[in-house]
N, C-alpha and C positions, 0 to 999 in steps of 0.2 A: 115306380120303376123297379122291376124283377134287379136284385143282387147280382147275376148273371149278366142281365146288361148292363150295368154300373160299369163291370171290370172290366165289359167288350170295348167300353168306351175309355175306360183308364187306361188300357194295354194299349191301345190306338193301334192295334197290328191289322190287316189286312188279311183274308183267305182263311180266317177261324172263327166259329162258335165257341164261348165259353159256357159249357157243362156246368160245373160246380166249383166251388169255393170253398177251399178248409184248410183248417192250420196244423203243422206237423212237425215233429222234432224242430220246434224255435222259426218253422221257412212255414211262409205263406204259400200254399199249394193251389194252381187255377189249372182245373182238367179244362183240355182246349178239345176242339175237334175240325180237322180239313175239312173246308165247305169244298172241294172241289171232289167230286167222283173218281179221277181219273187218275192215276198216279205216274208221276214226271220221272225219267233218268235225271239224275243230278250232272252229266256228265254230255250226251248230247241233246239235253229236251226233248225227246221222245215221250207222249202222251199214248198211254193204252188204257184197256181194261187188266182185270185180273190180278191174283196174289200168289205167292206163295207161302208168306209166312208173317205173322203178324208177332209186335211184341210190344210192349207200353216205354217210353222214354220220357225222359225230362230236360228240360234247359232253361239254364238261369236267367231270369230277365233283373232286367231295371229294378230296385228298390222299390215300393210303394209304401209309404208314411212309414219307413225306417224300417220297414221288414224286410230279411231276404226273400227274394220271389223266384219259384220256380214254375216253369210251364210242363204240362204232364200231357203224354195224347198217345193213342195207340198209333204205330208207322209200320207200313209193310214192303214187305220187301217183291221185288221183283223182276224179270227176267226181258232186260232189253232186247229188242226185233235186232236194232241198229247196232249197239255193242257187242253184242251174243253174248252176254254174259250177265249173272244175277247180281245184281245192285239194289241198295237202299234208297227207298222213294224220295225225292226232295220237297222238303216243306218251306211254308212260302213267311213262315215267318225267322229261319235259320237257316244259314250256311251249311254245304256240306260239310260229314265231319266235325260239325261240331256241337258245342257240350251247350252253347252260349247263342240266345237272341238276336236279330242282325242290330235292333238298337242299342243292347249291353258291347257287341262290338266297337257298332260306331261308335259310341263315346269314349271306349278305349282307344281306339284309332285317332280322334279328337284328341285329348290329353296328351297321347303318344307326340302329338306333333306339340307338344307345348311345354311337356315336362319331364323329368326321367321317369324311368319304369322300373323303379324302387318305389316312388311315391305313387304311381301307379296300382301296385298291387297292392302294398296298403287301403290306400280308398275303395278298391274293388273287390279286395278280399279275396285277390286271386295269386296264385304264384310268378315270379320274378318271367319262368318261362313262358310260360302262359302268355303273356304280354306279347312275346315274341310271335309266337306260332298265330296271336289273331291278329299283329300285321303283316303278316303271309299271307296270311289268308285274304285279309283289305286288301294288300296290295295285287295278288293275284287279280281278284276282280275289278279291281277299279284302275288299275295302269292302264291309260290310253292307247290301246292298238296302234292310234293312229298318229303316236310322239315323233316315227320318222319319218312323215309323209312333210314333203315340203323343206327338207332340210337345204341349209346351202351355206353356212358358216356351222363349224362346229370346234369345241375345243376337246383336246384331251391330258391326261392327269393321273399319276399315281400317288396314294397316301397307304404308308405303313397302319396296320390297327391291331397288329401283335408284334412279338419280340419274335426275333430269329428269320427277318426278313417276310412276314406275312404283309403280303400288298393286295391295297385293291385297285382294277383300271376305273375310269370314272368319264363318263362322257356327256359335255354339255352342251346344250342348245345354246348360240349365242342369241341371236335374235328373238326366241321365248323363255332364255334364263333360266332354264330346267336344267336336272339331270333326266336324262335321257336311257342311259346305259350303265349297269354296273356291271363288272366279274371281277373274278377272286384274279390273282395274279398280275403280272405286270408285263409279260412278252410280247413277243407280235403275233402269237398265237391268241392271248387273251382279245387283244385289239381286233384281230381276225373277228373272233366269233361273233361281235359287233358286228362288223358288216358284212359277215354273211347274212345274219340277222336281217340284214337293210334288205339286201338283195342288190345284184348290178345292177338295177335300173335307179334306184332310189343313191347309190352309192355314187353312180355317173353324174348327178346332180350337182353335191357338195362343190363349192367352187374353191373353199379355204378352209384347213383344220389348222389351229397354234397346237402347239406341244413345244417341251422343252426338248433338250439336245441328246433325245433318247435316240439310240439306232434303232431298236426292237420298235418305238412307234414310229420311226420314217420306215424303218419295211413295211407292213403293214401298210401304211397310207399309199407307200408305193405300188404296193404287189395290189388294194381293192380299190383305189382311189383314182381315177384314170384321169380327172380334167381339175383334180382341186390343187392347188397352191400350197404347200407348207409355210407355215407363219410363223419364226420362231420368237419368244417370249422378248422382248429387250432388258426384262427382269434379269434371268437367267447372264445374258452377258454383263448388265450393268455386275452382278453377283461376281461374276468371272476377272473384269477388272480390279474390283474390290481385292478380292481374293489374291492375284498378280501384284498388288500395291505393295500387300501386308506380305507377302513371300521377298520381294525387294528387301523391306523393311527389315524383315526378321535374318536375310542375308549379312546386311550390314551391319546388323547388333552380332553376327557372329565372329565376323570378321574384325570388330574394334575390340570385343569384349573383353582378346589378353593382354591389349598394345595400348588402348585408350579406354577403359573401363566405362570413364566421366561421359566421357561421349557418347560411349553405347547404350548407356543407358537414358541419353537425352533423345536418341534416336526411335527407344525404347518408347518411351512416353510417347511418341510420335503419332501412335495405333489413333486415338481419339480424334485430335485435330484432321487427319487426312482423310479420317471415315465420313466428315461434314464437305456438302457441296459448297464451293468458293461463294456462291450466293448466299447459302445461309449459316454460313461461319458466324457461331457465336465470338462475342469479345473475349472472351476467355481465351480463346485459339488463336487468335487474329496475329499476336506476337510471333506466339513457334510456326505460324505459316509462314509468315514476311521472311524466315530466315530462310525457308528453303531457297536455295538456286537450281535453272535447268542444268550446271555442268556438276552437283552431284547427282549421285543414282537416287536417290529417294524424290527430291524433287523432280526430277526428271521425268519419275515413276507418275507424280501425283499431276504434273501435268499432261501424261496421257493417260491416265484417270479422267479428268475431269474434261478432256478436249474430244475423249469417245462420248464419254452423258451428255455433251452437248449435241453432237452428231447425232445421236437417238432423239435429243428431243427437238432436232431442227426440222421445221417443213421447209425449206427450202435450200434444192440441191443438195439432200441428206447424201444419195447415193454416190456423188463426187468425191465429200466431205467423207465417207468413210473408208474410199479408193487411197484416201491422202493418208489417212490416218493409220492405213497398213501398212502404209511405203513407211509411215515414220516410224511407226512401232518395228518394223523388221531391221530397220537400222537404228535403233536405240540402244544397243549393247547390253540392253535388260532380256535376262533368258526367260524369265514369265513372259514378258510383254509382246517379243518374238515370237513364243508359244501361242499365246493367245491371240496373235495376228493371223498363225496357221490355224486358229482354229476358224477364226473367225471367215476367214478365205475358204475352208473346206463346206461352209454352212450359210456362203453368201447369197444362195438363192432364198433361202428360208427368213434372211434377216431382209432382204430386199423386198419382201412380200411382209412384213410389216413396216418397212418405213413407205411402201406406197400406200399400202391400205391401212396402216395404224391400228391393228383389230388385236389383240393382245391376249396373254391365257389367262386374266386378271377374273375372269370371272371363274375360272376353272380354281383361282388362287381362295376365290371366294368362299366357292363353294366346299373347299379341301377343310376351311376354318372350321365351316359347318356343321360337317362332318367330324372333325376334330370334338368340337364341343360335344355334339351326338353322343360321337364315344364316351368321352370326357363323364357327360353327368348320369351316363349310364353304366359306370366303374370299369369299363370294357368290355367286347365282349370276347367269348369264346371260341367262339367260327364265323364264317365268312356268310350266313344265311342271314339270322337275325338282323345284322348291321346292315345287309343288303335293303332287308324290308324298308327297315328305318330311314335309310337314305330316299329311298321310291315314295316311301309314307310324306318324310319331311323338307325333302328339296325339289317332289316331281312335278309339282301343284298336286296332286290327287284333292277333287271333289269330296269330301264326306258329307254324307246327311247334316241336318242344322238340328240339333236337338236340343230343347229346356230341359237340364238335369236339378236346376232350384226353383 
């Protein structure tokens, strides 16, 4: 077997002849050559003849038996029918634009979904950025065109992933568990661009989106959303009662703390026990619970705490059960509880649309973790692109090639 073929069959690439074989400053060098005649746009696939300008390039492939490997081949350039404009020929073993092999990609693309991209360029030998721009490029071609075809539940979500208020919106498939949609910003403008994306035909479909108790995403679903259902989190309100509890609480420690100090501060300690549902009250609490009564304000407080979590988690006649529970909270002479009775009244269609359908932002909660970690073991990043890719690379399913790197 000719040396030549050896490496045609070690490269395993498709659409090239390997020329020659030789080694140079420390890299393994394979002159390749396009078996195909006809040179491609990289941009609409357009096949012609003819050139205008020829020049020799390189790209880094895969390791072979611990040597850097580079591919060397002359590429020309040429003058699109369809574009009207001169562009460089696309080869069929690299991506446009770039430096790097489509299996030296895949396998960064691979890793990227599995590890940070610190450790990353280490093993590859490539820069922190670098990383970045090739799951751009992954994710440019391999995102399914067709992730919002068939949409009919969807949730949505914002996560911080810089200081100074940098947000991103985040959109999930419920029923295939993907991220679907990322943009920088948190508006109903961002949300917009989404479904314009979809288009009205694909957006008249959606029968239910969850979100939390953003206005900027109820415009939006209002203004493109024409037959879908708002679903608002019961997270978000359980959160809100919480919240109502500890403002009670922190009332009454202000109120005792110059007249009855002992007190207030026993009301103080209070924060722990009342944050535990009545069901899974450790022994340790069980005491400073028994003492609350419904005619002070704190117990009073923690029994409509605990009689709304029950309402969220009832299937039966929830909708009544939470009619009742506004009448009592608006006469509780608690001004949280009141509050949160009118909130809860202004945003009753959205919470009614999950206690009948039960469909929740829990995966959108999920996914934000994800995303969190993403950032997390990748030190942060710096703009709103890279972390884009990363998310589409690592929550969108994206297919990558199967490759043996040992």
């Amino acid at each position: 077997m000719r040396i030549t073929t050896l490496f045609g069959k070690l490269l395993g690439l498709q659409g090239l002849w390997v020329r020659s074989v030789r080694f140079g400053d420390g890299e393994l060098r394979i002159n390749v050559k396009k078996r195909a005649k006809l040179l491609t746009c990289p941009h609409c696939g357009k096949r012609k003849r003819g050139r205008m300008s020829s020049s020799v390039r390189s790209w880094r492939h895969l390791g072979l038996w611990g040597s850097k490997t580079r591919l060397e081949a002359t590429i020309h350039r040429m003058r699109c029918p369809s574009c009207s404009k001169v562009v460089t020929e696309q080869v069929p073993w690299a991506r446009h634009d770039s430096d790097f092999t489509r299996p030296f990609e895949d396998a960064v693309g691979l890793m990227a979904q599995k590890t940070d991209h610190t450790a990353i360029a280490a093993l590859f030998g490539i820069s922190w950025v670098t990383v970045g721009s090739i799951a751009r490029r992954l994710v440019k071609e391999l995102l399914d065109p067709g992730r919002f075809d068939g949409l009919r539940r969807i949730s949505v979500d914002e996560i911080s992933f810089r200081k100074h208020h940098r947000y991103l919106t985040v959109v999930t498939d419920h029923d295939r568990r993907r991220v679907i949609w990322v943009g920088e910003g948190k508006s109903s403008e961002t949300l917009g661009a989404c479904f314009e994306e979809l288009g009205p035909e694909r957006c008249a479909l959606i029968e239910i989106i969850t979100m939390d108790m953003s206005a900027a995403f109820k415009k939006a679903a209002r203004e493109y959303l024409p037959n879908a259902q708002v679903a608002f989190d019961h997270f978000h309100i359980a959160q809100m009662a919480n919240a109502a509890l500890d403002e009670v609480r922190r009332s009454e420690v202000r109120g005792l703390k110059a007249d009855e100090p002992a007190k207030a501060k026993a009301i103080k300690g209070m924060l722990a026990p009342t944050r535990y549902r009545l069901d899974n009250l450790p022994e340790k609490h069980q005491a400073a619970i028994s003492q609350l009564r419904p005619t002070q304000p704190l117990g009073r407080a923690y029994l409509l705490k605990e009689n709304l979590l029950d309402v969220l988690s009832c299937h039966t006649n929830p909708i009544v059960g939470l009619k009742q529970w506004m009448a009592w909270a608006s006469r509780s002479r608690l001004e949280p509880f009141v509050k949160l009775s009118r909130t809860i009244r202004d945003h009753f269609q959205g919470i009614r649309c999950f206690l009948e359908h039960r469909v929740t932002n829990g995966i959108a909660e999920g996914m934000n973790s994800k995303i969190r970690m993403l950032s997390h073991r990748a030190f942060g990043f710096h703009s709103a692109e890279p972390l884009i890719a990363t998310i589409y690379l690592c929550c969108g399913k994206l297919l990558l090639p199967e490759l043996q790197l040992l």
